[in-house]
C-alpha positions in Angstrom: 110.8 48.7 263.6 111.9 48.3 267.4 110.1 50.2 269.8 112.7 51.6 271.7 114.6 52.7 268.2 110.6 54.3 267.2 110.4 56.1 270.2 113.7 57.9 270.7 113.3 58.7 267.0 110.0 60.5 267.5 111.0 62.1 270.6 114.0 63.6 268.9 111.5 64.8 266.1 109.2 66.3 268.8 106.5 64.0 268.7 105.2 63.5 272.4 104.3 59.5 272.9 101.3 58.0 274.3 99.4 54.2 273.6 96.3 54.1 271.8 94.5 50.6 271.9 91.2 50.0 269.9 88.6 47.2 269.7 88.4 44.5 267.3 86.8 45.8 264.5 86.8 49.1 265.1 86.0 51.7 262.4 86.3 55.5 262.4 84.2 58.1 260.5 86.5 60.4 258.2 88.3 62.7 260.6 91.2 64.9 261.0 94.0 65.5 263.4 95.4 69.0 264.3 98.5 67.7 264.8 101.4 66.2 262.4 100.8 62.1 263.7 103.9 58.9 263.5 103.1 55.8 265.1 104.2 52.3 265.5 101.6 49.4 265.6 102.6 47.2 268.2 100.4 44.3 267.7 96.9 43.6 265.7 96.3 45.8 262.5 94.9 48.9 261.3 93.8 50.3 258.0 94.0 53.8 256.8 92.0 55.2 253.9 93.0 58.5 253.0 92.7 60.6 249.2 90.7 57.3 247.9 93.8 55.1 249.0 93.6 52.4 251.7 96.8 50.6 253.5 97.0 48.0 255.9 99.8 48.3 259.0 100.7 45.7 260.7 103.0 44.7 263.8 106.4 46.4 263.0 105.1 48.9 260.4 105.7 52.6 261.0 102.8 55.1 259.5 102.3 59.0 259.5 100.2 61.4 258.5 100.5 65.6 258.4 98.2 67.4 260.4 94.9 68.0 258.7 94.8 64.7 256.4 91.3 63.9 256.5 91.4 59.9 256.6 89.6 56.9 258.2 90.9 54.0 260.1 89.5 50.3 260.5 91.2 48.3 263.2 91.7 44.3 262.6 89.9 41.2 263.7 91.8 41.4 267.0 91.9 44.8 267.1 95.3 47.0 267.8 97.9 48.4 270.1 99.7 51.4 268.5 102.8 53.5 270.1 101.4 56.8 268.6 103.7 60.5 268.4 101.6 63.8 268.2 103.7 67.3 267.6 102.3 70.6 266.7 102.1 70.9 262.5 105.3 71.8 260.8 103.8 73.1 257.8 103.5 77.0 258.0 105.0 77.6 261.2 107.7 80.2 261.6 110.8 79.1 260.7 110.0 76.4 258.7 109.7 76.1 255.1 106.6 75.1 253.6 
């Protein structure tokens, strides 16, 4: 996906934009987010295990994940560059449907 396109997108949806850049090699403990996340990697990979499952993202390759998806992420030999959207949960607030 372009970045421009990814962007205006997410910022309709409500997701506020910011860069997240990690080291080769990089791995992550299981963790969660409080916040519904969509991102864009940019360049490099990552790979995200969550519910037993892993996937690999790659330049181009849009991924989310709801707030509170408890998951762990292992970054690529030359690490990765990812366009990332954060927005408050949509599950259970008021007037939403659940």
């Amino acid at each position: 996906m372009d970045r421009g396109a990814f962007e205006a997108d997410a910022k309709g949806a409500g997701y506020d934009i910011t860069m997240s850049t990690a080291p080769a090699n990089k791995v992550t403990q299981p963790h969660a987010h409080d916040v519904d996340v969509r991102a864009l990697v940019i360049s490099g990979e990552v790979t995200l295990t969550a519910n037993g499952a892993s996937r690999t993202y790659r330049e181009g390759e849009v991924f989310e994940m709801p707030a509170d998806c408890v998951h762990s992420e292992r970054h690529g030999a030359h690490g990765s560059e990812v366009v990332v959207g954060r927005r408050p949960s949509q599950v259970h607030q008021p007037g939403t449907s659940s």
